[in-house]
PAVEX-596217 format. One line per 5 residues: their letters; for each residue x, y, z of C-alpha. Coordinates in Angstrom, 1 decimal, always signed. Each point is the difference from the previous one (the first is absolute). Layout:
! residues N
a	X/Y/Z ~ ...
! end
This chain:
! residues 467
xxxxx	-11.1/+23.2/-14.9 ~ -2.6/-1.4/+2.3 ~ -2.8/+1.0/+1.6 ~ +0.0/-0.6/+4.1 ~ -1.9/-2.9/+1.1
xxxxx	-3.3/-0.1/+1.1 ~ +0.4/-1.8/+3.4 ~ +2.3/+2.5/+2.4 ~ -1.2/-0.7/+3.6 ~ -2.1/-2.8/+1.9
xxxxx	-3.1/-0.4/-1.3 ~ -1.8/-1.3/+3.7 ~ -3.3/+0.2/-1.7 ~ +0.8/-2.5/-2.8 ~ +1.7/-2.5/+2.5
xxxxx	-3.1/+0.0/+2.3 ~ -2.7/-0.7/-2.8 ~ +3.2/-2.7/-2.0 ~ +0.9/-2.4/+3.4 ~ -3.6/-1.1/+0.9
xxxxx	+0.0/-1.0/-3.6 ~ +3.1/-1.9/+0.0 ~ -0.8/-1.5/+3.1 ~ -3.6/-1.2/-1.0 ~ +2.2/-1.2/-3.4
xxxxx	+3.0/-2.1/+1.2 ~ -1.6/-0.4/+3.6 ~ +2.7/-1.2/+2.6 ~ +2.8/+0.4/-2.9 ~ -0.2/+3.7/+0.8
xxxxx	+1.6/+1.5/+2.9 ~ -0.3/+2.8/+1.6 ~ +1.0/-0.6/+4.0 ~ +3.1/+2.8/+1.0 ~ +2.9/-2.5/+0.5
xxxxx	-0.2/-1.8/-3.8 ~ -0.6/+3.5/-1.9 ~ +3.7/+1.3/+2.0 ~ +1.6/-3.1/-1.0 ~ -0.9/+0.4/-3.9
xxxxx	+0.9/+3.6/+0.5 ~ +3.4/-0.6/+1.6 ~ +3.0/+1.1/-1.9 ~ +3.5/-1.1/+1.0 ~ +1.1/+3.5/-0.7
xxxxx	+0.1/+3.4/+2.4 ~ -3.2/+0.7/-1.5 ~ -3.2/-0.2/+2.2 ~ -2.2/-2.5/-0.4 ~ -3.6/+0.7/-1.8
xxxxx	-2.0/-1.9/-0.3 ~ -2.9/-0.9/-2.2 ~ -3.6/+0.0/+1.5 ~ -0.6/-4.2/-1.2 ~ +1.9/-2.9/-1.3
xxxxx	-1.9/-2.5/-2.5 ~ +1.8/-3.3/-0.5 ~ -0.8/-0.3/-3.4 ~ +0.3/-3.9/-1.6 ~ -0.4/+0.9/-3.5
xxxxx	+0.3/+2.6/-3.0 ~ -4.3/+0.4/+0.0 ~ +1.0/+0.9/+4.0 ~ +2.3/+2.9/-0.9 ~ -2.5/+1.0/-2.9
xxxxx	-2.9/-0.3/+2.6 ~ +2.6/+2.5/+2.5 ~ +0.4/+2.2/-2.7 ~ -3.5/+0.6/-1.4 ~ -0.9/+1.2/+3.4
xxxxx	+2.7/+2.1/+0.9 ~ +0.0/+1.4/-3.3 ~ -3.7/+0.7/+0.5 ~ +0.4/+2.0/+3.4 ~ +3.3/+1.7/-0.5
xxxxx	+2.0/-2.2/+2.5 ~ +3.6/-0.4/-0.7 ~ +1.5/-4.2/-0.1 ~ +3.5/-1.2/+0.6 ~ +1.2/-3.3/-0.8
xxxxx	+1.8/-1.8/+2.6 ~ +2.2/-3.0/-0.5 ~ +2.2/-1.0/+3.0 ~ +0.6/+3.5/+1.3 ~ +4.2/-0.6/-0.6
xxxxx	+0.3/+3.9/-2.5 ~ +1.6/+2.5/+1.8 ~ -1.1/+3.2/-1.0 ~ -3.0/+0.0/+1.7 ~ -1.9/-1.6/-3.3
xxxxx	-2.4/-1.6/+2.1 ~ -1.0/+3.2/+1.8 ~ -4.0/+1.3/-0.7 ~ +0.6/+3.8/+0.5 ~ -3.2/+0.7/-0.9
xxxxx	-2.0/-3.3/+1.9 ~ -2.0/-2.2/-2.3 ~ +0.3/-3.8/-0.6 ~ +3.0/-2.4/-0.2 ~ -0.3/-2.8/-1.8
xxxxx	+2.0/-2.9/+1.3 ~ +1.3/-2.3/-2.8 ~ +1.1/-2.6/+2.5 ~ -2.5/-2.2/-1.0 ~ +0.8/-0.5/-3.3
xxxxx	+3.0/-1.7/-0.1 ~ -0.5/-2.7/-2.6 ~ +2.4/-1.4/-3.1 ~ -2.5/+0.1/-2.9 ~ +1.8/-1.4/-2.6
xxxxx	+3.6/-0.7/+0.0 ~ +1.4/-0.7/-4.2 ~ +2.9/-2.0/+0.4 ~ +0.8/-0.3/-3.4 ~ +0.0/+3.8/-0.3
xxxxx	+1.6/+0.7/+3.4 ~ -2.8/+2.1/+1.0 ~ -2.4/-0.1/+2.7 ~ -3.6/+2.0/+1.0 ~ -0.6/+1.0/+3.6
xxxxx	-2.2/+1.7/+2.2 ~ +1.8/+3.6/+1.3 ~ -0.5/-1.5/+4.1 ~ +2.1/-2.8/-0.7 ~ +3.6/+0.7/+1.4
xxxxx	+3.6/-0.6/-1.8 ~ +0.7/-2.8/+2.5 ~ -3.1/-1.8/-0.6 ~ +0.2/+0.0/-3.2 ~ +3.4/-1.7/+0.1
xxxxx	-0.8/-2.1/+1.8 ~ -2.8/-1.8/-2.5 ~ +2.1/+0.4/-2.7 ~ +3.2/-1.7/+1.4 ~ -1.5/-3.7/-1.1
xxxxx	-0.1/+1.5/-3.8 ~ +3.5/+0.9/+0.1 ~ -0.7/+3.7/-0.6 ~ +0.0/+3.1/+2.8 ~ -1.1/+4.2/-0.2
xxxxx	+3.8/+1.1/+0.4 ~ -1.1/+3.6/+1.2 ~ +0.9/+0.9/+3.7 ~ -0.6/+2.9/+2.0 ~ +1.1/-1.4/+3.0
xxxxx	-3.6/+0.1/+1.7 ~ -2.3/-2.9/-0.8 ~ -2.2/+2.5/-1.7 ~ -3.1/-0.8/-2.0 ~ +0.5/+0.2/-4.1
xxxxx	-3.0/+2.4/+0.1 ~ +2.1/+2.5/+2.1 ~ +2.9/-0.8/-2.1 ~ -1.2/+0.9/-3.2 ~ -1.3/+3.3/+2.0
xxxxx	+3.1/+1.2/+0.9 ~ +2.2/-1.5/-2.5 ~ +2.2/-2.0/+2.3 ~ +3.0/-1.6/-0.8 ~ +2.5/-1.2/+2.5
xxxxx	+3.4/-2.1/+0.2 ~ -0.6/-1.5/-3.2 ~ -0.7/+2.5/-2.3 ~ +3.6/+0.5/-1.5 ~ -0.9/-3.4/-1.8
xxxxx	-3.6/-0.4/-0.2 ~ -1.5/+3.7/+0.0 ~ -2.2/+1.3/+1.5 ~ -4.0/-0.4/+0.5 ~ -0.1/+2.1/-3.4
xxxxx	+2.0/-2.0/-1.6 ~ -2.1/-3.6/+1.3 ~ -3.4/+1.2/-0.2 ~ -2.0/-1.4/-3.6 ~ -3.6/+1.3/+0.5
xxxxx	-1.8/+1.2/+2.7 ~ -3.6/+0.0/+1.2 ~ -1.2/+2.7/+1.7 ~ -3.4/+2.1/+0.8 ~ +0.1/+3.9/-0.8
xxxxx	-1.5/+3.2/+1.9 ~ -3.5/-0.9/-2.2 ~ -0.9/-3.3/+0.7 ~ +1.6/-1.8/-3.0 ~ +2.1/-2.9/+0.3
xxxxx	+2.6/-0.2/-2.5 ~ +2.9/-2.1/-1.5 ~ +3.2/+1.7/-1.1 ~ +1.6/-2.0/-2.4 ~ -0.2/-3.9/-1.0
xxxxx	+2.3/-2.8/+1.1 ~ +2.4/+0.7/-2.9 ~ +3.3/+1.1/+1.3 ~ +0.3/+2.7/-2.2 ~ -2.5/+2.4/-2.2
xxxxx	+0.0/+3.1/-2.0 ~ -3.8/+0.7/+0.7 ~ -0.7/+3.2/+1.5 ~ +1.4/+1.7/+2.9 ~ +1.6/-2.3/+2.7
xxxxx	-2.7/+0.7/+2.3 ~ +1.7/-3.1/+2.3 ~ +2.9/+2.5/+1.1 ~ -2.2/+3.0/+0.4 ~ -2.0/-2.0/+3.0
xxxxx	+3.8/-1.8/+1.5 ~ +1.3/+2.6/+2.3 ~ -3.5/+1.9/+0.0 ~ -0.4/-0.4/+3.9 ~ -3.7/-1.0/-0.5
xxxxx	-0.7/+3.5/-1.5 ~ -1.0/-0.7/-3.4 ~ -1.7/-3.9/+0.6 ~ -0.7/-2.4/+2.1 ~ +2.4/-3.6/-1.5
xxxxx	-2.3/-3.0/+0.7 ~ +2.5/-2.6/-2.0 ~ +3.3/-0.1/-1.1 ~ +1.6/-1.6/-2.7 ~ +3.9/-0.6/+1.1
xxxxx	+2.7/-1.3/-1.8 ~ +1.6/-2.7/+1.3 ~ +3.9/-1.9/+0.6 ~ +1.4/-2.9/+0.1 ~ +1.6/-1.4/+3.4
xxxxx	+3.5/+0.1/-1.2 ~ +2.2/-3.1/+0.3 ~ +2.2/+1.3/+2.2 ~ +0.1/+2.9/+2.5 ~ +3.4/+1.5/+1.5
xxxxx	-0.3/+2.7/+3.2 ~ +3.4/+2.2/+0.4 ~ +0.9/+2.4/+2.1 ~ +3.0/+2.6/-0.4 ~ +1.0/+2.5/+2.6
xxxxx	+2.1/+3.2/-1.2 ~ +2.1/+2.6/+1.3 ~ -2.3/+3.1/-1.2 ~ -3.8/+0.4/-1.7 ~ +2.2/+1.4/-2.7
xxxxx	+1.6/-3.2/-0.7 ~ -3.2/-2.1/+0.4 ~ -2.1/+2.2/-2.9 ~ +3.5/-0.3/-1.7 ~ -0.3/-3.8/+0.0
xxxxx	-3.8/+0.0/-0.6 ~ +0.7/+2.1/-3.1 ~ +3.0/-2.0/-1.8 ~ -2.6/-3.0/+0.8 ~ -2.5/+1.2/-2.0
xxxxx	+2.3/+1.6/-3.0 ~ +1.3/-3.5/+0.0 ~ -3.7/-1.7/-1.1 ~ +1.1/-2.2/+3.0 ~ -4.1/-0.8/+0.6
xxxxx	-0.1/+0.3/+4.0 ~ -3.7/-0.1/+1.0 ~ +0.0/+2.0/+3.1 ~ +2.9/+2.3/+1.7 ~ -0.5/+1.8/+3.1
xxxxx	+2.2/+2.6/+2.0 ~ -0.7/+0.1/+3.7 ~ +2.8/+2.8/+1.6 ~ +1.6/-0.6/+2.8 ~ -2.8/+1.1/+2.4
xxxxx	-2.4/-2.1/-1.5 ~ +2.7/-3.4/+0.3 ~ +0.0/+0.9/+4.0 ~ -3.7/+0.0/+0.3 ~ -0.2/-3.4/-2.3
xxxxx	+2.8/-1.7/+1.9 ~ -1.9/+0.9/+3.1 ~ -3.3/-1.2/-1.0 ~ +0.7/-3.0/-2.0 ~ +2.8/-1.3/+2.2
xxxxx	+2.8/+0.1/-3.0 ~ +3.7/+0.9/-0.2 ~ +0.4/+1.9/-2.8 ~ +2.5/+2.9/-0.2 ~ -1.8/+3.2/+0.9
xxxxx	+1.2/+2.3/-2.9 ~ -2.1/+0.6/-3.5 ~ -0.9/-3.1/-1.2 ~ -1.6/-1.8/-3.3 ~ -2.4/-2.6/+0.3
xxxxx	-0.4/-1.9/-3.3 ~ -1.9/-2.4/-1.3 ~ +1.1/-2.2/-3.7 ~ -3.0/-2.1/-1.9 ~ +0.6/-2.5/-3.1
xxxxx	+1.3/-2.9/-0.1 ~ +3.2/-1.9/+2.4 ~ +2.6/+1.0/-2.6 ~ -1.7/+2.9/-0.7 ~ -0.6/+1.4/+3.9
xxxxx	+4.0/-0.7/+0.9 ~ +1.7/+1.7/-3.0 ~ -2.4/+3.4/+0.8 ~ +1.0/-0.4/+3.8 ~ +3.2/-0.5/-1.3
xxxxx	+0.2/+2.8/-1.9 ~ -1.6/+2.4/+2.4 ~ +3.1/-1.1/+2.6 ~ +2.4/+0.7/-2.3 ~ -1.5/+3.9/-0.7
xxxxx	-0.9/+0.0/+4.0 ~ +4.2/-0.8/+0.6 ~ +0.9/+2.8/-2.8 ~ -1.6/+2.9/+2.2 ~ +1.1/-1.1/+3.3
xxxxx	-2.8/-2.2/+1.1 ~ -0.6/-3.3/+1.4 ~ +0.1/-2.8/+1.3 ~ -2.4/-0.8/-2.4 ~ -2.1/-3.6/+1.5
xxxxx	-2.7/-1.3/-2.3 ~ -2.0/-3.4/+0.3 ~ -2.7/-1.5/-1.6 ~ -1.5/-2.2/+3.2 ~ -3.4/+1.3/+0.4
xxxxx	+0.1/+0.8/+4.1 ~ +3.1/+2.3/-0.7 ~ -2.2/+1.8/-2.7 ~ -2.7/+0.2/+1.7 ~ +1.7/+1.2/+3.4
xxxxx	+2.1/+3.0/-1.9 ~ -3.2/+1.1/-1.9 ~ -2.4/-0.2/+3.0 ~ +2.5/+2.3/+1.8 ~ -0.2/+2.7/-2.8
xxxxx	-3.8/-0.5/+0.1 ~ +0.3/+0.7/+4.1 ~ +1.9/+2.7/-0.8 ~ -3.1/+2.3/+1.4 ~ -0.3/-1.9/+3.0
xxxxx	+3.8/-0.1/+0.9 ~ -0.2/+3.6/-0.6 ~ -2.4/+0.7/+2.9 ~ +2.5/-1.5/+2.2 ~ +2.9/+2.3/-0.3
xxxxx	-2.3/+2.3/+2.4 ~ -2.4/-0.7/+2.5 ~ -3.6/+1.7/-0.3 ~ +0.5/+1.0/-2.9 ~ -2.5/+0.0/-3.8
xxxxx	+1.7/-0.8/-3.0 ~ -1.1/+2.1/-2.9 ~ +1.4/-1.5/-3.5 ~ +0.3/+2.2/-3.0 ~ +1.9/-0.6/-3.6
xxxxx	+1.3/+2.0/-3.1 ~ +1.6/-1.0/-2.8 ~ +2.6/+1.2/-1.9 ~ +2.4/-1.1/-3.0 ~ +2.1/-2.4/+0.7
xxxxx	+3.1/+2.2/-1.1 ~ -1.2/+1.8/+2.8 ~ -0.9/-1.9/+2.7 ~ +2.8/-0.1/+2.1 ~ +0.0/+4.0/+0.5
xxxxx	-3.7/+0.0/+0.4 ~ +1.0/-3.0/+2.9 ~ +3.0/+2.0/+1.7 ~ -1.8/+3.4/-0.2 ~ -2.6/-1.6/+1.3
xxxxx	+1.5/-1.3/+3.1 ~ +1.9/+3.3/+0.8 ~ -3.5/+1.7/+0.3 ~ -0.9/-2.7/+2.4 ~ +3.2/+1.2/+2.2
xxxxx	-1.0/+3.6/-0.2 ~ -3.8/-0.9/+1.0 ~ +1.2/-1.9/+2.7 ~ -2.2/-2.5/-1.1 ~ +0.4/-3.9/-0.5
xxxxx	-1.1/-1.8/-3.0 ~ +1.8/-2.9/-1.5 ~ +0.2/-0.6/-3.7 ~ -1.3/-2.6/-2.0 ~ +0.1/+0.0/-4.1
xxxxx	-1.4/-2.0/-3.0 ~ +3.5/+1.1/-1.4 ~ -0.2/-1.6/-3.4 ~ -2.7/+2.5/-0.8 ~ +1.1/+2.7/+2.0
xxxxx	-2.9/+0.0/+2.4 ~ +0.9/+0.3/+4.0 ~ -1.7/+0.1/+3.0 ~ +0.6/+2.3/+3.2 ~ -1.9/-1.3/+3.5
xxxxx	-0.1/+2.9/+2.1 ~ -0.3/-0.7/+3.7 ~ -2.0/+2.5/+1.8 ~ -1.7/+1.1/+3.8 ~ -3.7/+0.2/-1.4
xxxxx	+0.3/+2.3/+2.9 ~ +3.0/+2.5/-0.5 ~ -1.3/+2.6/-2.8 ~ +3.3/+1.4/-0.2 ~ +1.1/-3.1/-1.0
xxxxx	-3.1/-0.5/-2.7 ~ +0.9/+3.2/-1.4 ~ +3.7/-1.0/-1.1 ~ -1.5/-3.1/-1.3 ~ -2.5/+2.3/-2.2
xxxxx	+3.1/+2.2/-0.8 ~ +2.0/-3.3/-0.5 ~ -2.6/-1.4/-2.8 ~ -0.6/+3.6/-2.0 ~ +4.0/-0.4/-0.4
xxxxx	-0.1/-3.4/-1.2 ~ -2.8/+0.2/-2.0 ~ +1.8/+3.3/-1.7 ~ +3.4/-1.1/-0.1 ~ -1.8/-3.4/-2.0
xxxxx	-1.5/+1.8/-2.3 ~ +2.9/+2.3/-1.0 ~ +2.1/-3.2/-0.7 ~ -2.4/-0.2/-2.7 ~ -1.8/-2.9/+2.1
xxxxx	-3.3/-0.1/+1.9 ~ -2.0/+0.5/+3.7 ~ -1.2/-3.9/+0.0 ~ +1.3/-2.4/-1.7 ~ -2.4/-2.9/+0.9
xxxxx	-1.6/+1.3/+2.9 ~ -2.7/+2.3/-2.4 ~ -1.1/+3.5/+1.2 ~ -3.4/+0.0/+2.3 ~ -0.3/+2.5/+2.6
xxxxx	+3.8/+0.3/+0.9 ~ +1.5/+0.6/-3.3 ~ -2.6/+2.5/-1.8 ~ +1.9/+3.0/+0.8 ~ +3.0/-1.1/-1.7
xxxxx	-1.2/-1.0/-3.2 ~ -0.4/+3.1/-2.5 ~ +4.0/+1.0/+0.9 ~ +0.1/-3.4/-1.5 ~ -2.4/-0.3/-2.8
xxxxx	-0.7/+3.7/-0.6 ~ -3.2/+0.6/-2.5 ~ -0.5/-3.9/-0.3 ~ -1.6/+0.1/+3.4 ~ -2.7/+2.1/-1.9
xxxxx	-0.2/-2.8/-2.9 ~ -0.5/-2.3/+3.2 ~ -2.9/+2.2/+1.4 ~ -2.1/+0.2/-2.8 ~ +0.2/-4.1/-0.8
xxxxx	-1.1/-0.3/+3.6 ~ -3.0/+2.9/-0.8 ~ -1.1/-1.5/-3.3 ~ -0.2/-3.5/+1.4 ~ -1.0/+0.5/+3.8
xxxxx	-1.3/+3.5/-0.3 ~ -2.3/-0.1/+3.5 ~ +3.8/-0.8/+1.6 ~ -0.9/-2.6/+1.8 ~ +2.7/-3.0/-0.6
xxxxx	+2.2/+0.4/+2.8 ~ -0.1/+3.4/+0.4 ~ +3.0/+2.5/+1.3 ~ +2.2/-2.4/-1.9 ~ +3.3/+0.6/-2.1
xx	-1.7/+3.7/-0.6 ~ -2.7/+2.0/+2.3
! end
């Protein structure tokens, strides 16, 4: 359906005549010393680093337009870097070129309170912005986990523990602002929270990986604080009966805003790490919001299904320093991860399947870890059917990186034959290309030629989502 893309290999030429330019442009805002060009290369994956050939900090939208025009001019390929927290090797320049680096702008433009609605920079990160809107009453309830910027965000389409109640980015993104492959700056949509006008150009660019345009401002929805927050947690005898529970909680409309599964390998490592006692067999983390009647008839009512499938005890509170000790230890869940082995890299990958399926993705899952020989604790957005495996690896033992390879091919299969998908939240980059026509088939060609008619020199982020 479409024609290859132009740019294929590294175009050294191009870069040589493009950097003196950018450097005479932005002057000491671009970089091009070894040591900061490797960090804004780095991916948290297997995959190697590469990285681009200069960074430009860029402070406004005229800066990206200004990084554009030029690279557009000499053939050199750009990639947009936020915080550096994807893990598909997003933020990888395959090909060299320029990175720009949105750290610098990180500002609130406008926030609507009236509207619940707020206009931000892309470098500004989730935390940040939570942080200035706590004195309004109001918060951004999406959370990946990482304290990512909303730029990267909308890139990959994150989501996180929340998104069983509040959706994902897709669902909490208005308008976007955002420069394309020519130069032109653009604004998606207008501040109106819904419209009929044209294609929804706003969801074509969330989850494009940088590949399509370059987001310069968002405009989010926004949340109130609820009243009253209640933190649970529910161990049970079996993942079985856990996705049972999480299940009859959602057939029931009980409105839970986050429920997490952490198996029994993953409660070791986060007892370990986060000095707690809790019982080290699958276990649901879960979190009510609404008001003080409201929060204790859902916990409530959770206990009651938890008791009916064998699980519990089932302790919930509402003092902030409980909540915020259970949830920081599901957010350290990485880091208590690393300790189960000494020496070793953790490498993090996610599917996501039905729900009604979930718990025989999550137990065939785990026997292929046995048969691997390989350890990798399970972690799981449950309510959406989204989980996590962090595979700890010798960087060293290539025997050992082969299982993992053979480890993720049947994962990502077995996923996708449950009628679900390779990433759920993490997006596909470098490390999930391969896997993406068994998934989408001929729409893979549909997402080729969008990518040719509106970057047809292939130089947004190139040897992303498709080669």
């Amino acid at each position: 359906m479409a024609a290859p893309l132009t740019r294929q290999s590294r175009n050294d030429s191009g870069i040589h005549l493009a950097v003196p330019i950018l450097k005479q442009r932005f002057g000491d805002r671009c970089e091009t010393g070894q040591a900061i060009r490797e960090q804004h290369g780095h991916t948290t994956t297997w995959i190697p680093t590469e990285a681009p050939d200069a960074v430009v900090f860029a402070e406004s939208a005229d800066d990206v337009t200004a990084v554009v025009d030029i690279c557009r001019e000499h053939g050199v390929p750009i990639v947009p870097f936020g915080v550096g927290t994807s893990l598909e090797g997003h933020v990888n320049a395959p090909l060299g070129g320029v990175c720009i680096d949105f750290s610098r702008m990180n500002r609130v433009l406008h926030v609507h309170d009236e509207d619940l609605t707020c206009t931000v920079e892309p470098g500004i990160t989730r935390k940040a912005l939570n942080a200035y809107l706590r004195d309004r009453g109001l918060f951004f309830p999406i959370d990946p986990g990482a304290d990512a910027t909303i730029g990267g965000m909308c890139a990959t389409r994150a989501s996180g523990t929340n998104a069983v109640r509040y959706g994902t980015m897709r669902d909490n993104v208005i308008s976007l602002e955002a420069v394309m492959a020519n130069g032109e700056k653009i604004t998606t949509a207008s501040r109106a929270k819904k419209s009929s006008a044209g294609y929804d150009i706003t969801r074509l660019l969330i989850g494009s990986e940088g590949t399509l345009g370059i987001i310069t401002a968002v405009t989010l929805k926004l949340s109130g604080i609820p009243e009253a927050i209640s933190a649970a947690v529910c161990p049970f005898p079996s993942v079985e009966a856990a996705c049972q529970a999480t299940i009859a909680t959602i057939q029931s409309g009980i409105p839970v805003a986050r429920i997490e599964l952490l198996d029994a390998l993953q409660m070791k490592a986060v007892n370990a790490h986060s000095k707690l006692d809790l019982a080290e067999t699958p276990t649901l983390f879960l979190e009510f919001h609404g008001s003080a009647a409201g929060v204790a008839a859902d916990s409530e009512a959770v206990a009651a299904i938890a008791e009916d499938l064998g699980g519990g005890p089932f302790h919930f509170s509402t003092r902030a320093e409980e909540r915020t000790r259970l949830w920081q230890a599901r957010h350290d869940a990485y880091f208590a991860a690393i300790g189960l082995r000494a020496g070793c890299t953790v490498f993090s990958t996610d599917v996501c399947v039905p729900i009604s399926r979930l718990a025989e993705c999550v137990e065939e899952t785990r026997a292929d870890l046995e048969v691997l020989d390989l350890i990798g604790p399970i972690v799981g957005h449950v309510g959406d059917g989204n989980f996590h495996v962090l595979i700890l690896m010798d960087p060293e033992d290539m025997a050992e990186r082969d299982r993992a390879s053979e480890f993720l091919e049947r994962l990502a299969k077995r996923a996708i034959d449950m009628d679900g998908t390779c990433t759920g939240e993490h997006g596909v980059g470098q490390g999930k290309m391969k896997y993406l026509r068994r998934e989408l088939g001929g729409t893979v060609d549909v997402m080729r030629a969008i990518k040719t008619a509106l970057d047809p020199d292939g130089l947004l982020n190139p040897g992303k989502i498709f080669q």
